[in-house]
C-alpha positions as a Markdown table, in Angstrom:
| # | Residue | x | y | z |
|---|---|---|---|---|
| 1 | Unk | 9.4 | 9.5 | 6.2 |
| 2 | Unk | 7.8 | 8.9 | 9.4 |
| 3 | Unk | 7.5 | 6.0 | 11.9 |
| 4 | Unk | 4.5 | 3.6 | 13.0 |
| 5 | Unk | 3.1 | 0.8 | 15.1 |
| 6 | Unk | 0.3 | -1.3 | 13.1 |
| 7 | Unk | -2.4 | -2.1 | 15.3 |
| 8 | Unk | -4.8 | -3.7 | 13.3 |
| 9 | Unk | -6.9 | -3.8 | 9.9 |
| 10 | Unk | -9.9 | -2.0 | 8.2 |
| 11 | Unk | -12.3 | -3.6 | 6.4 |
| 12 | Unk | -13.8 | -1.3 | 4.1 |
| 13 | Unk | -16.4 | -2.6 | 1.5 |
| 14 | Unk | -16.9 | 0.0 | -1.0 |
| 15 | Unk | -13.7 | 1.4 | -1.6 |
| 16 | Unk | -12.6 | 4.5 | -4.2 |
| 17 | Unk | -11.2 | 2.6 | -8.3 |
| 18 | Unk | -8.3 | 1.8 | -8.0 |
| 19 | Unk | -8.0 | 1.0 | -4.5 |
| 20 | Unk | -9.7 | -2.6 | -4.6 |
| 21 | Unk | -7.5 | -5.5 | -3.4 |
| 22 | Unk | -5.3 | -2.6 | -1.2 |
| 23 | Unk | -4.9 | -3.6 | 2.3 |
| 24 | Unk | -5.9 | -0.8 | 4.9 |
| 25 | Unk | -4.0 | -1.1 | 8.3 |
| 26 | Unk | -4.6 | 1.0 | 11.6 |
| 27 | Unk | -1.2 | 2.7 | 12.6 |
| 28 | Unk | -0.1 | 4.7 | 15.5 |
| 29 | Unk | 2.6 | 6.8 | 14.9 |
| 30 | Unk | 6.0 | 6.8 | 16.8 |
| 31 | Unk | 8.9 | 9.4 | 17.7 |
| 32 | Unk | 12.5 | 8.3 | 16.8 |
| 33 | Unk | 12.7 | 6.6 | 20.4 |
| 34 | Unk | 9.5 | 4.9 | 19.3 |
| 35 | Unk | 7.3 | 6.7 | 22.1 |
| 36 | Unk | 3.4 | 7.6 | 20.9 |
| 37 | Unk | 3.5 | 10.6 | 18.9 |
| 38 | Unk | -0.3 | 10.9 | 17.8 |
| 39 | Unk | -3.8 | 9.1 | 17.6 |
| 40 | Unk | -3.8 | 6.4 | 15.4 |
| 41 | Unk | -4.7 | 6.5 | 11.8 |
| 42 | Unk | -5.3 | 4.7 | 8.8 |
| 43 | Unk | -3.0 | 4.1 | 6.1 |
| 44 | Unk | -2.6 | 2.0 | 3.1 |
| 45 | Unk | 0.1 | -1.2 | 2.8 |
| 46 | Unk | 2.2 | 0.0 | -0.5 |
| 47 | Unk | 4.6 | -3.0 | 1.2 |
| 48 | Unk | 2.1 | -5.6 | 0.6 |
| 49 | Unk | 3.4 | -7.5 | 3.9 |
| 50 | Unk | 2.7 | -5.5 | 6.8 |
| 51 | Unk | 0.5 | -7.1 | 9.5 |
| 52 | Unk | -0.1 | -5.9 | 13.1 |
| 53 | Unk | 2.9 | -5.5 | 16.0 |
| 54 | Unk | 5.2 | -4.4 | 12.7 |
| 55 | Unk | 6.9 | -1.3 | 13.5 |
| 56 | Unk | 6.6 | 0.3 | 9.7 |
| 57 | Unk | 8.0 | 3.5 | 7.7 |
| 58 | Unk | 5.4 | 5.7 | 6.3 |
| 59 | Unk | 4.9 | 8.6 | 3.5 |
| 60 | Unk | 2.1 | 11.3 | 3.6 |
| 61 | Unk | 0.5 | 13.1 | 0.8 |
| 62 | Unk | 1.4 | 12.8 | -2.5 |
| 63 | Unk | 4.3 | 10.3 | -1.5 |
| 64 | Unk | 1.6 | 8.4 | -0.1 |
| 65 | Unk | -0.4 | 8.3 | -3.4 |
| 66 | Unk | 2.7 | 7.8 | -5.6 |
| 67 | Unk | 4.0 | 4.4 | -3.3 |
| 68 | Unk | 1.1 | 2.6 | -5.4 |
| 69 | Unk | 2.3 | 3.4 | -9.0 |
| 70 | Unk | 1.5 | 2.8 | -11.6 |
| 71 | Unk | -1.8 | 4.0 | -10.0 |
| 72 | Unk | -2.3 | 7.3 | -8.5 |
| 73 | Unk | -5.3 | 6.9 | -5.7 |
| 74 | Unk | -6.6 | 9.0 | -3.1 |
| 75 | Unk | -4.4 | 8.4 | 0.5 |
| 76 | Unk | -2.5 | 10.4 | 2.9 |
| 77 | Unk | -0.8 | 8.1 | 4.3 |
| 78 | Unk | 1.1 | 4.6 | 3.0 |
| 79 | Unk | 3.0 | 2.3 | 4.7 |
| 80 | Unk | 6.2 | 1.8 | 2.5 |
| 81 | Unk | 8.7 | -0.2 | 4.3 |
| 82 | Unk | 8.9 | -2.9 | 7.6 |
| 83 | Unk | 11.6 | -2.2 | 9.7 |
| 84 | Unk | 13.7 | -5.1 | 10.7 |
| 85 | Unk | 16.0 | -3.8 | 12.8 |
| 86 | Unk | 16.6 | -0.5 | 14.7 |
| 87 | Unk | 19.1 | 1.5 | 16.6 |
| 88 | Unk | 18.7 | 5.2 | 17.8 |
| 89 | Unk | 21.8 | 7.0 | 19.5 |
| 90 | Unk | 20.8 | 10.6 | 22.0 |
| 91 | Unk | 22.6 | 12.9 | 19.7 |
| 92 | Unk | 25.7 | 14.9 | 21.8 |
């Protein structure tokens, strides 16, 4: 499980079956301290209530494709939690 920063939406009008009605959001991903870690990238909303500014755990691979079950569609990446609150410690 990895974290992101939602930045915005896709639109995409012809999408792959099984993936109509499935909200595609622009993410940038994020380091335990919540610095940049990457370009941004596109990811499904398995959450259903993810919007941009949300700071958002995220699966890749088949994880990804298994957060929409009972379906099994082509992602890498899903969205599968908000976080509402977050603490990080330096380790000793």
């Amino acid at each position: 499980m990895k974290l992101g920063r939602v930045m915005g939406t896709l639109v995409a009008s012809t999408k792959v079956d099984g993936m109509e009605g499935l909200k595609l959001l622009v993410v940038r991903p994020l380091t335990a301290t919540l610095e940049d870690a990457g370009e941004p990238f596109v990811a499904t909303d398995a959450s259903d209530q993810a919007g941009p500014g949300d700071l958002v755990t995220l699966e890749f691979s088949r994880e990804a494709a298994l957060a929409h079950a009972p379906r099994f569609i082509p992602v890498d990446a899903a969205i599968i939690g908000i976080v509402d609150q977050y603490a990080y410690e330096e380790p000793s």
